[in-house]
C-alpha positions in Angstrom: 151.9 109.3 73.7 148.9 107.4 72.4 149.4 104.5 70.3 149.2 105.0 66.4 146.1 102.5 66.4 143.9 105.0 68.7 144.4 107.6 66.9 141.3 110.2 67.2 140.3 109.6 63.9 140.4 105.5 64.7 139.0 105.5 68.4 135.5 105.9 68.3 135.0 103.9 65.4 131.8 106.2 64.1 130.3 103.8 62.3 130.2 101.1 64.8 129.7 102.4 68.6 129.0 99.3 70.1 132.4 97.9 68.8 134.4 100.7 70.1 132.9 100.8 73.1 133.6 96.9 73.6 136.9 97.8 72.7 137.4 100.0 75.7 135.9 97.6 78.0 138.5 95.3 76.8 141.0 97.9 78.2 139.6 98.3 81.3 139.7 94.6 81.9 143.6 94.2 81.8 143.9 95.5 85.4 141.6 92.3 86.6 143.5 90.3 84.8 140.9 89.7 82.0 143.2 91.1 79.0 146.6 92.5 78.1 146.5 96.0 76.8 149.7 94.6 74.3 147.7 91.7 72.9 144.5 94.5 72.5 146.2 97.2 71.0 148.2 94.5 68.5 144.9 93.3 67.5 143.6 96.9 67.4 145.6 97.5 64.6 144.5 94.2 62.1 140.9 94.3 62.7 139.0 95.8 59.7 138.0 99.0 60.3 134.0 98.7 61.4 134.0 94.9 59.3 132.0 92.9 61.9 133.6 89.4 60.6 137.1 90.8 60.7 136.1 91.7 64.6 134.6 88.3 65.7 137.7 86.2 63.6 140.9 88.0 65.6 139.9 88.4 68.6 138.3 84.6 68.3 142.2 84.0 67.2 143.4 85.8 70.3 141.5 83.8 72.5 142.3 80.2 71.2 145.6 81.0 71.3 145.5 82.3 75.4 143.1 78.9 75.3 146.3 76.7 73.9 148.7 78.6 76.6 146.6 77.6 79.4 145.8 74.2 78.3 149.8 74.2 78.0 150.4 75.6 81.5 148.0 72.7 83.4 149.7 70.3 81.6 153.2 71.4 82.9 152.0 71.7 86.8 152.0 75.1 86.0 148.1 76.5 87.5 148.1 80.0 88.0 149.3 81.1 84.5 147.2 78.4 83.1 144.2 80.7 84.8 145.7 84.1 84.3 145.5 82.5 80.5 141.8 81.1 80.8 140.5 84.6 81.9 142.0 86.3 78.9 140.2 83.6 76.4 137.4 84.1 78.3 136.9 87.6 77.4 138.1 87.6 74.0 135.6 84.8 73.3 133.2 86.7 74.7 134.6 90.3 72.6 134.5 88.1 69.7 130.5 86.5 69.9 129.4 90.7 70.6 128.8 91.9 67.2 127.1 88.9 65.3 123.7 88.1 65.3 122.1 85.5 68.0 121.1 82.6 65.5 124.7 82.6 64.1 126.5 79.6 64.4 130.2 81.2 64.5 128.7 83.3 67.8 127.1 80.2 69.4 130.8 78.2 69.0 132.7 81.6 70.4 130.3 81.2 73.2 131.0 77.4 74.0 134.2 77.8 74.1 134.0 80.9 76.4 132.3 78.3 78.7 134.5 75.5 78.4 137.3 77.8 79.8 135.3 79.0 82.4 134.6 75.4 83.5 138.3 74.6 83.3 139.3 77.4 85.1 137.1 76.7 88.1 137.5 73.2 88.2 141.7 74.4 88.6 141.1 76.9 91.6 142.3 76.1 94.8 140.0 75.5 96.2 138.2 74.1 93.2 135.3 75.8 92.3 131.9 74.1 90.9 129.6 74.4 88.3 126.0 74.2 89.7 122.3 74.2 88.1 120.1 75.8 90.4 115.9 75.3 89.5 113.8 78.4 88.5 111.1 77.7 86.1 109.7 74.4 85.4 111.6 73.7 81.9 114.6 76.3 82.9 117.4 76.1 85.4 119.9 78.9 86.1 123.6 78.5 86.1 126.5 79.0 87.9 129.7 79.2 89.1 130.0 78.9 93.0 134.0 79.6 94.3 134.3 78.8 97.8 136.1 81.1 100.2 139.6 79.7 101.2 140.9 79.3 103.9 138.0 79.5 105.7 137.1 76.7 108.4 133.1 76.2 108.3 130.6 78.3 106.8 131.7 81.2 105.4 130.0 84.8 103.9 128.3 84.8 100.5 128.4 87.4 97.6 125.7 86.2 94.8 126.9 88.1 91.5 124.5 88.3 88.7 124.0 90.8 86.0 120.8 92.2 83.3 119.2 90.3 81.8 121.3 88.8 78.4 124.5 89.5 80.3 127.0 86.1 80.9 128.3 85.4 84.5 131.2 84.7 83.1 132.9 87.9 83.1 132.6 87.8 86.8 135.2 85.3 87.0 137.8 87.8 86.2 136.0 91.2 87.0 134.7 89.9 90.7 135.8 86.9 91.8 139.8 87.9 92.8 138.0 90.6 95.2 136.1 88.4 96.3 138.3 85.9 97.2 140.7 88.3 99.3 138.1 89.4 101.6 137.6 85.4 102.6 134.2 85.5 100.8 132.3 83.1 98.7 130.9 84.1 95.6 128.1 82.3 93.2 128.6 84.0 89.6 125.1 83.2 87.9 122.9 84.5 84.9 119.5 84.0 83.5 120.5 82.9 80.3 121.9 79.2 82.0 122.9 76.5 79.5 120.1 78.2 76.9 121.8 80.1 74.1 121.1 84.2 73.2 117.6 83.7 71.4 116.1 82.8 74.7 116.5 86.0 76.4 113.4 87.1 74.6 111.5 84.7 76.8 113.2 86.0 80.0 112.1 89.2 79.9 108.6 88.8 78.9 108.1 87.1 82.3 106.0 88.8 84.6 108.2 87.4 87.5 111.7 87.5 86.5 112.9 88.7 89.9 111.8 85.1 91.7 115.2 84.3 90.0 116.9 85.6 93.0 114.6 84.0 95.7 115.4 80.8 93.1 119.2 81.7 94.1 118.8 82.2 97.5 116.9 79.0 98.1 119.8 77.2 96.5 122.3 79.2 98.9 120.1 77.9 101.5 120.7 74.3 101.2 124.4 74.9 100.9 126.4 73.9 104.6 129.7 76.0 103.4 127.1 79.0 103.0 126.9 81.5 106.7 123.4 81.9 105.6 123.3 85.6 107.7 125.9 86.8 105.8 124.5 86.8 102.4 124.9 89.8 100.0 123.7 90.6 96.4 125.9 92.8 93.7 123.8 92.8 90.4 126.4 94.2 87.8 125.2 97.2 85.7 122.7 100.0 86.4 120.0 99.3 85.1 119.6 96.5 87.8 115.7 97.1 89.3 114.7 93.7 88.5 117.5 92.6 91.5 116.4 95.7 93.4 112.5 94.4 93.3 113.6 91.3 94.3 115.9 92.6 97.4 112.2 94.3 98.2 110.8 91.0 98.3 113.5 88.7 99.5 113.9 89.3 103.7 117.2 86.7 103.4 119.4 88.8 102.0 121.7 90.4 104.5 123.0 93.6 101.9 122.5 94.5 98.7 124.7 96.4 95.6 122.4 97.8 93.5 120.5 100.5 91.4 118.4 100.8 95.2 115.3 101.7 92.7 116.6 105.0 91.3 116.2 103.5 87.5 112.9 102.9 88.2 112.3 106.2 89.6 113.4 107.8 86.3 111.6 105.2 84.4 108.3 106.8 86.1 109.5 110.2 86.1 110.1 109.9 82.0 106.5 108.2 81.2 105.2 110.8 83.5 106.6 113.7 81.8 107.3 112.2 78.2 104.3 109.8 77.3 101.6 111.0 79.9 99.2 114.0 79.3 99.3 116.5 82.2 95.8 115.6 82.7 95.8 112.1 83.3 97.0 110.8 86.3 98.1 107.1 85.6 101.4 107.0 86.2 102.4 107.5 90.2 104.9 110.4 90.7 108.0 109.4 90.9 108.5 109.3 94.6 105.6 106.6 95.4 107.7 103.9 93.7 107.1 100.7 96.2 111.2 100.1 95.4 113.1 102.9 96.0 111.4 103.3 99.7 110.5 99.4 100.7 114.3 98.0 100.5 114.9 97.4 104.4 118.5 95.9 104.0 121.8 98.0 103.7 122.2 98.8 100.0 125.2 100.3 98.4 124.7 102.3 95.1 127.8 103.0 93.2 128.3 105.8 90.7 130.2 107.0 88.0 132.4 110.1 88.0 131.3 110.6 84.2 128.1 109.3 85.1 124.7 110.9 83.6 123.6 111.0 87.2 125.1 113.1 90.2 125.6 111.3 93.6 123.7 114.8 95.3 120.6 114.0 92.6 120.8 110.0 93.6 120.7 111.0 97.2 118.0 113.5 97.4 115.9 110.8 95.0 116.5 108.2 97.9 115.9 110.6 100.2 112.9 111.7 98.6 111.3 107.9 97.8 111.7 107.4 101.6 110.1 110.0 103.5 107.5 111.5 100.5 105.7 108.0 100.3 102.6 108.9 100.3 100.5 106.5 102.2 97.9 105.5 99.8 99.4 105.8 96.4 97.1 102.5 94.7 93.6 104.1 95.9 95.0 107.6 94.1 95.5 106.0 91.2 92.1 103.5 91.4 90.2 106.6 92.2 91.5 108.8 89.2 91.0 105.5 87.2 87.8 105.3 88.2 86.4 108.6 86.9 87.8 108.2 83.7 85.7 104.5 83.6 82.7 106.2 84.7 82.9 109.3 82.5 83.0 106.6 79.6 79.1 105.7 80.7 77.9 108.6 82.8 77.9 107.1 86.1 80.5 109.6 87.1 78.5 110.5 90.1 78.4 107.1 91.5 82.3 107.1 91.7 83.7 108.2 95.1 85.9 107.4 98.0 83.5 104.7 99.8 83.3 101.2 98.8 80.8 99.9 96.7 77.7 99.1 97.9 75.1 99.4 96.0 74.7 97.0 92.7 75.3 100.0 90.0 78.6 100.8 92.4 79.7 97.3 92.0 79.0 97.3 88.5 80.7 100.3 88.2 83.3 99.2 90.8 83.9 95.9 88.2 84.2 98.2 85.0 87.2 99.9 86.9 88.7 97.2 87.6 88.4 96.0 83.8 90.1 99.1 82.8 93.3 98.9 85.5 93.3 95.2 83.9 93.1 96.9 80.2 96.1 99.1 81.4 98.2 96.9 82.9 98.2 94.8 79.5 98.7 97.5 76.9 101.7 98.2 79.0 103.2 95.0 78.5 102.3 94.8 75.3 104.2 98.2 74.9 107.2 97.3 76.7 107.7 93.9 74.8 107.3 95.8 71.7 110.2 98.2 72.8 112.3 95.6 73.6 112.2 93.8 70.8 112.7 97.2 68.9 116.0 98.0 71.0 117.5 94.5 70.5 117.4 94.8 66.2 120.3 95.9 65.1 118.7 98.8 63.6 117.9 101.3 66.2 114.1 103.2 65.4 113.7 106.2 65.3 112.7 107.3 69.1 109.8 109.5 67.9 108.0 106.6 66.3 108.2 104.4 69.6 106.8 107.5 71.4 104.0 107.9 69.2 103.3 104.3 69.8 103.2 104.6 73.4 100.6 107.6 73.6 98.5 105.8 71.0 97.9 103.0 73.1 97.9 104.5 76.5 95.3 107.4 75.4 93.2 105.2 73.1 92.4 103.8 76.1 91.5 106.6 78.1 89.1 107.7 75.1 87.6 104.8 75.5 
């Protein structure tokens, strides 16, 4: 029988998606250990029906009073219901910071208190855990949460969990770490986000290099003597996950990988390519050529959904087909077709061909090319920060009117 407070006409919440869908995640997380469906359901049934404040206050409630319990447990010897209760607050802080906007104070709060049970409940593991700052950027360090194996005499294997971009390791600490830990592994939960608060992540993923994070992680592994430095694995939480799966490309250390293997990006190419791109112009690389899909040389596991928009038979003929289609010259294709439409701009399409420049008008012509790829290459970004900053208001635009965008800019320069 299902519960008077999921009905169908409650569920789904139509008006508010993102808070029913949290909802269901909060579900799903009872079976780690990171919720109790009673607790859920009763505070199901007093939360104002799409009222964001009346959201953020009870489950905020809910997860100072799990905080009190725990704090109540240590105090009485008592250390594994005091962490059972520190995962719980944990997620309900973290249920209850979702719908309100990053500058708010009330969702900053919900967040420090998330992390002071996270630190509490590592510091009460057995073995204790630790709360590290590992060095990225020059003014930005990443954080973590690094739970050593137990039981394990020396160095032992190494699972480094980290999610998108904007997403908190702390969820790992329930949804991870117990698996983890019965299969006599170590595991180093870490974001991007580190001690900086939500209105930074704008800054992350503007960066041109945001996968050197994981080198960053892996250098700190490195330097660790309770890390078997051959055994060390990556899981990057979520699908879209082709920043980790660039880096994996990248980073020969890494022993195995859990990941998207490139397959978002291939869709990402294979949507310009059909969606924003004229048939005519050949900019964007089909979408076998990616260099990710085909370059990743350690074991990689992709996991998906039953429900999932895409099929494991479509996933593996993509893999299959981004590592034996590569074609072996996929940049000169695309510098070649970029060079005609550069030299049909000043009539010198006659000097463009497939022999390096040697003359001074070909190196002339050569260097406008080259100012066009550069052209390119920046109205991309300027594109995709655009979009990004579009997806994270909390008004949605219209798809249409980002579309448009995108062709204006990518053909205004091709009329160039």
């Amino acid at each position: 029988m299902i519960p008077a407070c999921l009905s169908e006409d409650w569920t789904f919440w139509p008006e508010r998606e993102d808070l029913s869908a949290e909802f269901m995640r909060l579900l799903t997380a009872a079976q780690d250990g990171g919720a109790t469906i009673a607790e859920c359901l009763l505070i199901a049934r007093q939360i104002g029906r799409g009222d964001a404040l009346s959201w953020h206050c009870e489950w905020k409630n809910l997860a100072e009073i799990n905080r009190e319990r725990a704090e109540a447990a240590l105090a009485s010897g008592h250390r594994a219901t005091a962490q059972r209760n520190w995962l719980c607050a944990i997620n309900y802080y973290n249920a209850a910071a979702l719908p309100l906007d990053p500058a708010d104070e009330k969702r900053r709060a919900s967040i420090l208190a998330m992390q002071e049970c996270a630190r509490a409940l590592v510091e009460a593991r057995d073995p204790a855990g630790e709360v590290v700052a590992l060095p990225w950027l020059g003014d930005h360090s990443l954080q973590g949460y690094f739970l050593p194996a137990p039981s394990v005499n020396g160095p032992a294997p190494t699972v480094i969990c980290i999610g998108e971009p904007g997403h908190r390791k702390e969820e790992f600490l329930f949804k991870l770490a117990p698996y983890a830990r019965e299969r006599g592994l170590s595991m180093l939960a870490v974001d991007l986000l580190g001690g900086q608060g939500d209105d930074f992540l704008e800054q992350i993923v503007r960066r041109r290099d945001i996968e050197t994070s994981i080198s960053a992680i892996v250098d700190y592994l490195s330097s660790r003597s309770d890390v078997d430095f051959t055994r060390v694995a990556i899981l990057a939480d979520g699908w879209s996950s082709s920043f980790v799966a660039r880096a994996v490309v990248h980073e020969p250390r890494l022993a195995a990988a859990v990941c998207d293997g490139g397959l978002w990006d291939l869709h990402e190419r294979a949507f310009l390519a059909n969606r924003i791109m004229r048939p005519d112009v050949g900019l964007v690389p089909a979408p076998q050529m990616t260099l990710i899909a085909g370059n990743i040389r350690c074991p990689v596991l992709i996991t998906l959904g039953d429900d999932g928009w895409l099929k494991p038979d479509r996933a593996r003929g993509d893999r299959r087909s981004a590592g034996t289609l590569r074609q072996p010259e996929p940049c000169k294709r695309i510098y070649l077709r970029l060079a005609r439409v550069a030299a049909r701009r000043d009539g010198t399409a006659g000097l463009i061909d497939r022999s390096p420049p040697r003359s001074e008008i070909q190196r002339d012509a050569h260097a406008r090319l080259f100012e066009t790829i550069l052209e390119c290459l920046e109205l991309g970004r300027e594109f995709a920060q655009f979009a990004l900053v579009e997806l994270l208001k909390d008004e949605f635009p219209e798809f249409p009117v980002l579309l448009g965008k995108a062709r204006h800019m990518l053909l205004g320069l091709v009329r160039q």
